[in-house]
N, C-alpha and C positions, 0 to 999 in steps of 0.2 A: 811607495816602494815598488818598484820591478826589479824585474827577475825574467833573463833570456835564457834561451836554451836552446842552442845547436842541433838542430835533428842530422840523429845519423846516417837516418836513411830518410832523405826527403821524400813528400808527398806529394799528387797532383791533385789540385781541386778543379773542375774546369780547366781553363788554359793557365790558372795560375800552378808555380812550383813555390812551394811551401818547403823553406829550410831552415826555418826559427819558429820559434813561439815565443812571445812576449806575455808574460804573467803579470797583471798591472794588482798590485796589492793595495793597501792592506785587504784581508777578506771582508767582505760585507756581507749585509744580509740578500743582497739580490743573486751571491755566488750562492746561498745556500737553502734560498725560497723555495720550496714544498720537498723538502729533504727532511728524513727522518733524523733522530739525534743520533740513533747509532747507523752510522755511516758504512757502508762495504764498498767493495772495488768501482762498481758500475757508478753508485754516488760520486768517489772521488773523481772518475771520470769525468761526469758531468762539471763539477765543480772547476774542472782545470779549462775545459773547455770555455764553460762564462771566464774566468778569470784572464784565457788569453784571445777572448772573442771567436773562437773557432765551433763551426756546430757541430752535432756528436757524427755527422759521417767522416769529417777531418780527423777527428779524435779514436774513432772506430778503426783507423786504417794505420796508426802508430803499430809500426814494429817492435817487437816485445823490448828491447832495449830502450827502445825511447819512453816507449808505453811506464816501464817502470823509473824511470828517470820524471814523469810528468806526477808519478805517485806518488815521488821524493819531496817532487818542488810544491805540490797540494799539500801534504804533509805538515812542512816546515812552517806552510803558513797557516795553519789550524791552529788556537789558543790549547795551551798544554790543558789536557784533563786536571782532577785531582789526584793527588800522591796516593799510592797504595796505603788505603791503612787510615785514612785521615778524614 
């Protein structure tokens, strides 16, 4: 499964201009090797970046819009926890 995502304000790496990031799914274990199980922001960070092969200074330089837009698309691809309660 993949999953693209328009940057809205593209990024320069080098001489490259970055204006997608391509999310190659499903999650595996190598998006989430030496991560703790409760995850915070910096984690998913990391996580989006393996997932669309970008290293964390690509990832570091996302504009808060995109930034949360890459928390959305990490997110959806995380296995739901258990139900409250249960």
């Amino acid at each position: 499964m993949e999953r693209r995502m328009t940057l809205k304000t593209p990024l320069q790496n080098g001489s490259e201009t970055i204006t997608e990031l391509v999310f190659q799914g499903p999650l595996k274990g190598r998006h989430m090797k030496g991560l703790p199980l409760a995850l915070c922001y910096d984690h998913l960070l990391t996580i989006g970046g393996r997932m669309c092969g970008q290293p964390p200074s690509v990832m570091e330089e996302l504009s808060g819009e995109d930034l949360a837009t890459v928390l959305g698309v990490v997110t959806d691809f995380l296995p739901a926890g258990p139900r409250t309660g249960q």
